[in-house]
MIBA-837567 format. One line per 10 residues: their letters; for each residue y, z, x of C-alpha. Coordinates in steps of 0.5 Angstrom, whole numbers, plus 2048, in hexadecimal, padded with zeros to 3 digits. Layout:
BEGIN
A = Y:Z:X; ...
! end
This chain:
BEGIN
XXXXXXXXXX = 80E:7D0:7FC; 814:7CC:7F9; 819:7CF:7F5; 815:7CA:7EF; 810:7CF:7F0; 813:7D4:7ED; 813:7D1:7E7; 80B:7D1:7E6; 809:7D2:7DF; 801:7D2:7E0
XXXXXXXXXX = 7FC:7D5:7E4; 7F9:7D2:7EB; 7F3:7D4:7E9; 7F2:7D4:7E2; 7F7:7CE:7E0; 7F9:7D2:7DA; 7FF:7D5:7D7; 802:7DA:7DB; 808:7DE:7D6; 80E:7E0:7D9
XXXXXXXXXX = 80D:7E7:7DC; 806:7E6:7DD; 806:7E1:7E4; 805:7E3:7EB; 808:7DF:7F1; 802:7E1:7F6; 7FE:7DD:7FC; 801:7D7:7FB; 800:7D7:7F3; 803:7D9:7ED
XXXXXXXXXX = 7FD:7DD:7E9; 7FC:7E1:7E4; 7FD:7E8:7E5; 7F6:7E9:7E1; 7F1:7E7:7E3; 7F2:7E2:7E7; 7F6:7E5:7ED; 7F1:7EC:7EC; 7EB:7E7:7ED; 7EE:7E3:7F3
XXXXXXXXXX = 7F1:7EB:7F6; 7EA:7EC:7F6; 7E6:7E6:7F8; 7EB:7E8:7FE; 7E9:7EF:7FF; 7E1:7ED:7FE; 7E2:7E8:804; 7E5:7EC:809; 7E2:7EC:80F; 7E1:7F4:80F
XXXXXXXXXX = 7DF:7F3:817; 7E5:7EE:81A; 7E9:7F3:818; 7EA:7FB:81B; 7EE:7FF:819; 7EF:804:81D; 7F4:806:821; 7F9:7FF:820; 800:7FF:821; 800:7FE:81A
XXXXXXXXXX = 7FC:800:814; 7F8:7FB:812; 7F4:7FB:80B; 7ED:7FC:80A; 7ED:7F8:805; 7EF:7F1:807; 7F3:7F2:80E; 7F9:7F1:80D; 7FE:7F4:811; 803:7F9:80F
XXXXXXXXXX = 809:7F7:813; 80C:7FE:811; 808:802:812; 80E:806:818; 811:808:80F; 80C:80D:80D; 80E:814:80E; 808:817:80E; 803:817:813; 7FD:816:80E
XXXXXXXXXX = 7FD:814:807; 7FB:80F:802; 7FE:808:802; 7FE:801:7FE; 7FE:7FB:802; 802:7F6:801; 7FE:7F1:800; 7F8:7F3:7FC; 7FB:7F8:7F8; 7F5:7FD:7FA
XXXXXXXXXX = 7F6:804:7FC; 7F3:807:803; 7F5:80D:807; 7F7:80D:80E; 7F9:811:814; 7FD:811:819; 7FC:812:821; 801:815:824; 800:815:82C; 805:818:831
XXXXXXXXXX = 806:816:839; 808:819:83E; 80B:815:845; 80D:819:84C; 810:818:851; 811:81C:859; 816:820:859; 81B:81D:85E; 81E:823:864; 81A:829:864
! end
């Protein structure tokens, strides 16, 4: 999007008058915030693929709801919870699976 983009007054969905405040830059549009980014959230969550995506055990924690994949997931100090993501704005739970390893090696001059 160029800098000119940032200057838009009217919806990319509805055309209509966006008044100032009321605007979000998102998905590659500007939209208002309600409705018509609320309906294209949640043409996106009805549209997931529920079955191309699994979400357990990730490196990261990928939301249930549209897949998106939250890069910081390492930042969370707890080990289970309730997080937003950063796309969709839903809420899910999460854990986190800890696993420990162990190496060996011979014992070197007995």
């Amino acid at each position: 999007m160029s800098l000119d983009g940032f200057n838009k007054t009217h919806c990319d969905k509805c055309n209509e008058k966006v008044e100032r405040g009321e605007g979000i830059y998102a998905d590659r549009g500007f939209y208002h915030k309600d409705p018509c980014y609320k309906q294209i959230k949640q043409k996106y969550i009805d549209d997931y693929e529920w079955d191309e995506h699994k979400t357990s055990y990730e490196i990261e924690m990928v939301c249930p709801h549209c897949g998106y994949v939250e890069r910081d997931s390492w930042e969370l100090t707890d080990d289970d919870g309730d997080n937003t993501c950063g796309q969709c704005d839903s809420e899910y739970e999460y854990v986190r699976s800890v696993s420990i390893t162990y190496s060996t090696t011979p014992k070197i001059g007995r």
